[in-house]
N, C-alpha and C positions, 0 to 999 in steps of 0.2 A: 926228366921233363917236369918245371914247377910251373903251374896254371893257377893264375889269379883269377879269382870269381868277385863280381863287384854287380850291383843291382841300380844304375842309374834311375831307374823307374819305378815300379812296385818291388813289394817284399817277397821275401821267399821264408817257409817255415823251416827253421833247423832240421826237419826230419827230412827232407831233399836236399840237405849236403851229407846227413848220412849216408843215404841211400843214396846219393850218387858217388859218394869216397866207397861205399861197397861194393857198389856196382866194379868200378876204376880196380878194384883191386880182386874182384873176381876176373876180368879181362887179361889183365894185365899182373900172374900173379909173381915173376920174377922183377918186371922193372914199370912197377903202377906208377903212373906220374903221381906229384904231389900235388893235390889241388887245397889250394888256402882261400878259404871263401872269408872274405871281409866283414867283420864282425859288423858294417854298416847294413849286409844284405837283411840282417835280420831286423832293423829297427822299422820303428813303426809313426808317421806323421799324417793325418789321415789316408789319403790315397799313397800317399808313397813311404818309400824307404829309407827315411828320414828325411831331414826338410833339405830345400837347395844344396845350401853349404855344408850339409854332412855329405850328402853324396857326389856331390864334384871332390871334395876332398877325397873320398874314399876313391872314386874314379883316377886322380890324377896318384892318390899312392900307389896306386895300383899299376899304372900303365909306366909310371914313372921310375919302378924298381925295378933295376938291370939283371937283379938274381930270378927273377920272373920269364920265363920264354912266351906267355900266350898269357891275353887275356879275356877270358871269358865273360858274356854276360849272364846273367842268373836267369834272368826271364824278362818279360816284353812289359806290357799293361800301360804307362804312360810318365813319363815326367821325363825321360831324356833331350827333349828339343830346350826345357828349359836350363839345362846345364852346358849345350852346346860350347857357346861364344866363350863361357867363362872356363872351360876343360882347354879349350883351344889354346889359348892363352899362355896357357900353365904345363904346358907339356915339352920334354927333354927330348935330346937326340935319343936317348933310352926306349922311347917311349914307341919309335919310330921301329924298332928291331924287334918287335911283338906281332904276333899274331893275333886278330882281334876275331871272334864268331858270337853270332848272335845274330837274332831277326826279330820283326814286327817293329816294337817301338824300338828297337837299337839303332833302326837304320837313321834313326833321326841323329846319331852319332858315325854311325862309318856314314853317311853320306860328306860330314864336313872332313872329318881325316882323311876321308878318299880325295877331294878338294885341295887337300891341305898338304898332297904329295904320300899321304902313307900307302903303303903299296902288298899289305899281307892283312888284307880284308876277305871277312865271307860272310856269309846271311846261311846261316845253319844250326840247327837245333840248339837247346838250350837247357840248363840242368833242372827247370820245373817243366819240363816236357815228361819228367820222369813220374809225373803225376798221370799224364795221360793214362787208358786201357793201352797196354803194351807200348809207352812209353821206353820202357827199358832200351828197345829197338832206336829210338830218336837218339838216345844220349850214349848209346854206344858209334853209333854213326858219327855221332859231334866228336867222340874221344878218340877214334881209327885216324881221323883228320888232321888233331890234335897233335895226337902223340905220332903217326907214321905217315902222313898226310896221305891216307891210301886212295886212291888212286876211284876207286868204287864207291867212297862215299857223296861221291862229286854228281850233278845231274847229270844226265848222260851228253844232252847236246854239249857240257862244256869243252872246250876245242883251245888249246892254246895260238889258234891259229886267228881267233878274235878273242877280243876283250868281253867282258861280261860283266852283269852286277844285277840285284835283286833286291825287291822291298815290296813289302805291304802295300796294297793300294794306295789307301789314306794316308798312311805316313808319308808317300810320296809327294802326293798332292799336296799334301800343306806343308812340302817346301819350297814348292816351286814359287818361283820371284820372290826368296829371303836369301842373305847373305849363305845358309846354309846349302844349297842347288847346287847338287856338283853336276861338273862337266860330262855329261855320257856320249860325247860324239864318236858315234864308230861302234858304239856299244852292242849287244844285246841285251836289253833288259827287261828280266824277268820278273813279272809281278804275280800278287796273291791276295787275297785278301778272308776277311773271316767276318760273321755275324754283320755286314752291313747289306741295306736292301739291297733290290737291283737299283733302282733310281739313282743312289747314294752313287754305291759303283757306276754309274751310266754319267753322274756328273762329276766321281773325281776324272774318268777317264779324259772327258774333254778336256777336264782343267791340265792333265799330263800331255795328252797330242795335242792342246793348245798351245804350248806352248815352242818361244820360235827357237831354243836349245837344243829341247828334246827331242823335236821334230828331227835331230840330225845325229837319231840312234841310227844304228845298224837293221835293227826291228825288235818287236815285243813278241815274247814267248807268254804266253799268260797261263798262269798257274791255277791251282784250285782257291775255289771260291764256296767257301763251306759254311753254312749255318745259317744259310742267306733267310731273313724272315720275312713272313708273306706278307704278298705286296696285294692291296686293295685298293681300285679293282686289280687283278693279275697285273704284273709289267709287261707280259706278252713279246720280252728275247729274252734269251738267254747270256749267261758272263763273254762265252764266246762268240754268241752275236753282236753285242755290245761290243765287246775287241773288235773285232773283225770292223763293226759300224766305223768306230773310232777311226783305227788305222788305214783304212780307205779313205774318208776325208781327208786327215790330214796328211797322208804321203807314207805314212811308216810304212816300212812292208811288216804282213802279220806271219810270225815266223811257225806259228802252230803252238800246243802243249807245253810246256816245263813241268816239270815231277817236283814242287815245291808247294807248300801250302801250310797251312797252320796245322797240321797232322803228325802222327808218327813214322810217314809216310817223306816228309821233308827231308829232300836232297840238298848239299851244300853248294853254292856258288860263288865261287870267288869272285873278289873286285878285280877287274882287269884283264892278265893275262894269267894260266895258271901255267906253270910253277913262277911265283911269281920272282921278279929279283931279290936275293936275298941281302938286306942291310949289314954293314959293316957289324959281325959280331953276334949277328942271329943266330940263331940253335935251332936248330931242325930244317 
């Protein structure tokens, strides 16, 4: 198993590709995948991980080489919606027989590839997760998936019996009415969100059940909502009154909990249906 690791977004320190190649090879000590993390993860452009055009390049080398089976993202923080259009673009039938995981800002990328027909998408931990307190936990989960696609690293509601898909609140919201909005009709989609008020959360939700696409999920499971900072005066609901609020006006039905959240705790959710079809040539 070879897994590309590439950082659309912010950087990651060399010392969490260590430490996740030792992790990977304490798990796995007869057949550790090879993970080749992209010497662009480490560069540094203020907030990101080198400027546009180092890291769509690094993205499209990455996704683009056929000796690669998955590609992984390094971690969340911000700059992937600006590379969307321009990755799109530039990507092979190659690119199409990988397996892609990653959440928070990633989903501002599997949202277009999902759009774009690719069909071995998931929103699940990430190798700076292993920075978390008991981290370790997150990024063995992301590597069971990886490497054996098991079966238990998956949220429990996932059901091959419906399609599904997950993202960060805010990241979702601010794709909705851009070319990037993929299709979720029929879906369940599971959201999460971290460090934004309740208000915040209270207004990307309208802007997600406002909209007249979204409206025609299957229903939202809503995930944890962690770090949320205090609202003055108090906001007086809570995340899942707030859902709940939401999805009654607009029609969604509210499906209850997901086990997904910006924690070590983060179950994997695939795009679609899971196992999903496998592309001419895919490995695993």
């Amino acid at each position: 198993m070879k897994i590309g690791v590439v950082a659309p977004g912010s950087r990651i320190e060399p010392a969490v590709a260590e430490r996740v190649a030792a992790l990977a090879a304490r798990l796995y000590p007869d057949r550790a995948p090879e993970l080749r993390f992209h010497p662009q993860c480490f560069l540094s452009a203020g907030h990101f991980a080198g400027d546009d055009a180092a890291r769509a390049a690094a993205f499209l080398e990455v996704a683009n080489d056929e000796s690669l089976d998955a590609l992984w993202f390094a971690r969340g923080g911000y700059g992937s919606c600006r590379l969307a259009e321009r990755v799109l673009a530039g990507l092979t039938d190659g690119a199409r027989r990988k397996l892609y995981l990653g959440y928070s800002d990633a989903g501002a990328l599997l949202a277009p590839l999902y759009q774009a027909g690719f069909r071995r998408l998931a929103h699940g931990p990430m190798p700076a997760d292993i920075n978390r307190p008991g981290g370790d936990a997150a990024v063995a989960r992301a590597l069971a998936f990886l490497v054996d696609r098991a079966a238990d690293a998956l949220e429990p509601s996932v059901s091959p019996a419906t399609p599904t898909a997950a993202f960060n609140i805010t990241v979702l919201s601010h794709l909705v009415g851009t070319a990037l909005q993929p299709d979720l009709a029929g879906h369940v989609l599971m959201l999460e969100e971290v460090a934004e008020a309740m208000y915040r959360i209270d207004r990307a939700l309208f802007q997600i059940t406002g909209n007249a696409a979204l409206r025609r999920v299957a229903g939202i499971r809503l995930g944890r909502c962690s770090a949320i900072p205090a609202n003055e005066p108090a906001f007086g609901q809570s995340e899942e009154q707030v859902a709940r609020h939401w999805c009654e006006r607009s029609g969604i039905p509210y499906l209850g909990r997901a086990d997904i959240g910006h924690d070590i705790d983060n179950k994997i959710v695939p795009f679609g249906r899971w196992p999903a079809p496998r592309a001419e040539g895919a490995v695993g």
